[in-house]
C-alpha positions, 0 to 999 in steps of 0.5 A, a space after each residue: 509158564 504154570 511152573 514160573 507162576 507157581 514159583 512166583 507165588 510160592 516163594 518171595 521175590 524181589 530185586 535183591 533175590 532171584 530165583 530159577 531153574 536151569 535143564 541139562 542143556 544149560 537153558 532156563 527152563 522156569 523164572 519169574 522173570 519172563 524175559 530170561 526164559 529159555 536163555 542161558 543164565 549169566 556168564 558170572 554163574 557159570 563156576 557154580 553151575 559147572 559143580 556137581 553134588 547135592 548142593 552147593 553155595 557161592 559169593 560171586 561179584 565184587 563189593 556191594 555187588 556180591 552175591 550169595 549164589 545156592 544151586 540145588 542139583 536134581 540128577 533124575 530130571 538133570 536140573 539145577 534150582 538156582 537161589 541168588 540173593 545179594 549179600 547186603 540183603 542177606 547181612 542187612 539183618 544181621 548188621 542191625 542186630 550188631 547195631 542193635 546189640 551195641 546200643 544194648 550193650 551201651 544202654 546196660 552199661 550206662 545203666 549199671 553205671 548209674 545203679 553203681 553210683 546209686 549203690 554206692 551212695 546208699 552203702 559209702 555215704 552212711 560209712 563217710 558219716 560214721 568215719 566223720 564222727 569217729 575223726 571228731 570222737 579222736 579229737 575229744 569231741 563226744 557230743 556227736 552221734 552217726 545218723 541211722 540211715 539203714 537197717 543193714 551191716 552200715 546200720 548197725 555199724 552206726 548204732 554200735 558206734 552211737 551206743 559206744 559213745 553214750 557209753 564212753 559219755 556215762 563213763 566219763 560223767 561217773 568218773 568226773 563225779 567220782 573225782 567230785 567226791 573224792 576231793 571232797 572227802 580228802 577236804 573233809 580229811 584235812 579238816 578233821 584233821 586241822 580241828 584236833 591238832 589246832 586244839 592240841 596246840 592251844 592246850 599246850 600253849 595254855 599249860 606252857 603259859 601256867 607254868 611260866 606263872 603267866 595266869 593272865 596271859 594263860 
């Protein structure tokens, strides 16, 4: 009894796991359960209890009932510690850790799915507008500019393009003028040239005219 009560206060008891000390005429010799001193343990411990060596471990039973039977041996006193604890006990934790690590795992995968769709916000969206305005720029539209939305790679793709439009814009602006003038200057030509050859044409009409004696018309 002094031994089965100071078992019963060092180690935890329940009804999934039972302890208990069995001698070498196969009687329990210390349990917490009072009723079973000095009996026999149960015919189904019977297998593990008849193997020798230091220690060794079990499943016995069948579907929910199975347990996980540990038999300590102690040669010298020729008694054998024996641990039973039921396996639904034993794997409860780690079922819950399983259950727990898929909803984790569900959790991480919901979350990196939504930082994706996040991520790819900040880095398609900028490249969708620059990619619009270039569409718009083809068309012979160059009145457009691509938002800068960012300081990174997208950025500076945004303030190239925006700075290669201006440019392209400056360049058309100069050619347009260029033109400008140069019709301009092929006018005054043409009328430089107008002015000496219609007066070249008078004088020769006037000479003509002299000749012919046709002083009046001249």
């Amino acid at each position: 009894d002094a031994l089965s009560a100071f078992l019963e206060t060092a180690r935890e008891t329940s009804s999934d796991k039972k302890y208990f000390i069995v001698d070498g005429t196969q009687r329990t010799v210390s349990t917490p359960d009072k009723s079973k001193l000095l009996l026999k343990p149960e015919d189904r411990l019977n297998g593990s209890l008849r193997k020798t060596g230091s220690s060794v471990s079990e499943i016995i039973g069948r579907g929910s009932g199975r347990e996980l039977v540990t038999v300590t041996y102690y040669d010298k006193l020729n008694w054998k510690l024996v641990n039973t604890i039921s396996l639904q006990k034993l794997t409860a934790d780690i079922h819950r850790n399983i259950t727990l690590t898929i909803f984790v795992g569900i959790g991480c995968l919901l979350l990196s799915l939504l930082l994706a769709g996040k991520l790819s916000q900040i880095i398609v969206n900028p490249l969708l507008q620059v990619t619009k305005a270039m569409r718009k720029v083809r068309e012979g539209d160059l009145n457009v500019t691509s938002p800068v939305t960012t300081e990174d790679e997208t950025g500076l793709i945004s303030t190239v393009f925006n700075s290669m439009v201006g440019r392209i814009q400056e360049l058309m602006r100069t050619i347009t003028n260029e033109q400008v003038r140069k019709r301009e200057y092929e006018l005054a030509l043409i009328h430089a040239q107008i002015k000496p050859h219609f007066l070249y044409n008078t004088l020769d009409t006037i000479y003509v005219l002299n000749d012919l004696e046709l002083n009046e018309a001249a």
